[in-house]
Structure formats: structure tokens, C-alpha cells
C-alpha positions as CSV (number, residue, x, y, z in Angstrom):
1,X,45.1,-23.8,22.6
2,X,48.5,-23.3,24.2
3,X,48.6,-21.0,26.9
4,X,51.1,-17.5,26.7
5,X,52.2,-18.3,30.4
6,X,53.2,-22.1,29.2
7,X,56.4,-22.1,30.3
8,X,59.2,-23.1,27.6
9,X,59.9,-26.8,26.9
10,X,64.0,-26.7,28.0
11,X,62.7,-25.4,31.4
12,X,60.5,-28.2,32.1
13,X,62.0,-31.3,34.2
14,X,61.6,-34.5,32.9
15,X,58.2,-35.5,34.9
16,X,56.6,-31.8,33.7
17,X,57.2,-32.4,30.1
18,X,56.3,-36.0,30.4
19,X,52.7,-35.0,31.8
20,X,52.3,-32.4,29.2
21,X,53.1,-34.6,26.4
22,X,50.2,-36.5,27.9
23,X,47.7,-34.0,28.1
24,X,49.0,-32.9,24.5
25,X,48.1,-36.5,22.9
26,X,45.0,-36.8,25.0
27,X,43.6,-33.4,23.1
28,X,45.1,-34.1,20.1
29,X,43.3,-38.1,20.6
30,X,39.8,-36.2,21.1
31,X,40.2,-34.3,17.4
32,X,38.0,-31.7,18.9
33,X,40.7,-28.8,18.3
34,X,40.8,-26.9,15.3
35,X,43.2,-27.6,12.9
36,X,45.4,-24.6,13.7
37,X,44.9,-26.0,17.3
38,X,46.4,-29.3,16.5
39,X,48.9,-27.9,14.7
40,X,50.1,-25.8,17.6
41,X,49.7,-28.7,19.6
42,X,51.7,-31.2,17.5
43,X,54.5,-29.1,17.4
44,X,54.5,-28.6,21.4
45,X,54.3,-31.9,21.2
46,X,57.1,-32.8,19.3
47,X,59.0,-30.5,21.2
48,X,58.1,-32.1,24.4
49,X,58.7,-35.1,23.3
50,X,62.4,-34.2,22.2
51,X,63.1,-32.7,25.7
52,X,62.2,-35.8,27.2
53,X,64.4,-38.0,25.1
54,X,67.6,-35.6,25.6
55,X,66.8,-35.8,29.4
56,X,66.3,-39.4,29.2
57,X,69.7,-39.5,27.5
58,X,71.3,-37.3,29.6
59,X,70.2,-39.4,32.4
60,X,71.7,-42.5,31.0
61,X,75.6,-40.8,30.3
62,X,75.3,-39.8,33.6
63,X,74.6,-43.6,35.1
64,X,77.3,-44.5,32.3
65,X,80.1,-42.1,33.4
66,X,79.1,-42.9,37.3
67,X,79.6,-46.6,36.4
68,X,82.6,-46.3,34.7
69,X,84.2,-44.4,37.0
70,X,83.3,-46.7,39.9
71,X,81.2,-44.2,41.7
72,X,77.4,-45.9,41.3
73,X,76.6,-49.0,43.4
74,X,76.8,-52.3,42.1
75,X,74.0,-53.8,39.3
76,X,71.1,-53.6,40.4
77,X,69.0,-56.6,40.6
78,X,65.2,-57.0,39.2
């Protein structure tokens, strides 16, 4: 089910992964691939999933650092 020119999760930016994670769940949702299929798919997945949450957290030391060190703009009201 996963392509050999899918390009490797740590290359991906945050807003590629994110929209393969989607596509992942949505297949995985339909429980029309095999079950070495899902497999293959969870693990992508999970993979994707990961890289989001270190960019996502990446992302936030950065706003925290740029904060701290007086560089951001002020808060930011809703």
C-alpha cells in the first residue's frame, strides 16, 4: 500500500506529514486493506504521527526561547 517513492517521514514538513497521516487513517477507517496493508499503514502512521508531535514541539521551544529572550511580539490576543 505504501509507495517505494514515499518519501521518509523526517523529510516531511509539518503540513506534509499532517496530510498523510490523514490519508493514512482515512484507508485504514475504510478496513478495505489487507491486513499486511494495515499493518504497513499503521506503522507509517505512527511514524507520522510522531514527526508531527516533535515538530509541533519543536515549534513551541522555539516560541518559548523567542519569548524568553524578548525577541517575539507581545501576547497575542484571541
Amino acid at each position: 500500500m505504501i509507495k517505494n517513492d514515499t518519501p521518509p517521514v523526517d523529510t516531511l514538513t509539518y503540513e506534509q506529514a499532517f496530510s498523510e497521516l490523514e490519508k493514512v487513517v482515512s484507508v485504514l477507517e475504510e478496513g478495505q486493506a489487507t491486513l499486511d496493508e494495515s499493518v504497513e499503514l499503521f506503522q507509517r502512521g505512527q511514524a507520522l504521527a510522531k514527526h508531527c508531535s516533535d515538530l509541533l514541539e519543536n515549534a513551541r521551544l522555539k516560541v518559548t526561547i523567542l519569548e524568553q529572550s524578548g525577541e517575539a511580539p507581545g501576547e497575542i490576543e484571541p
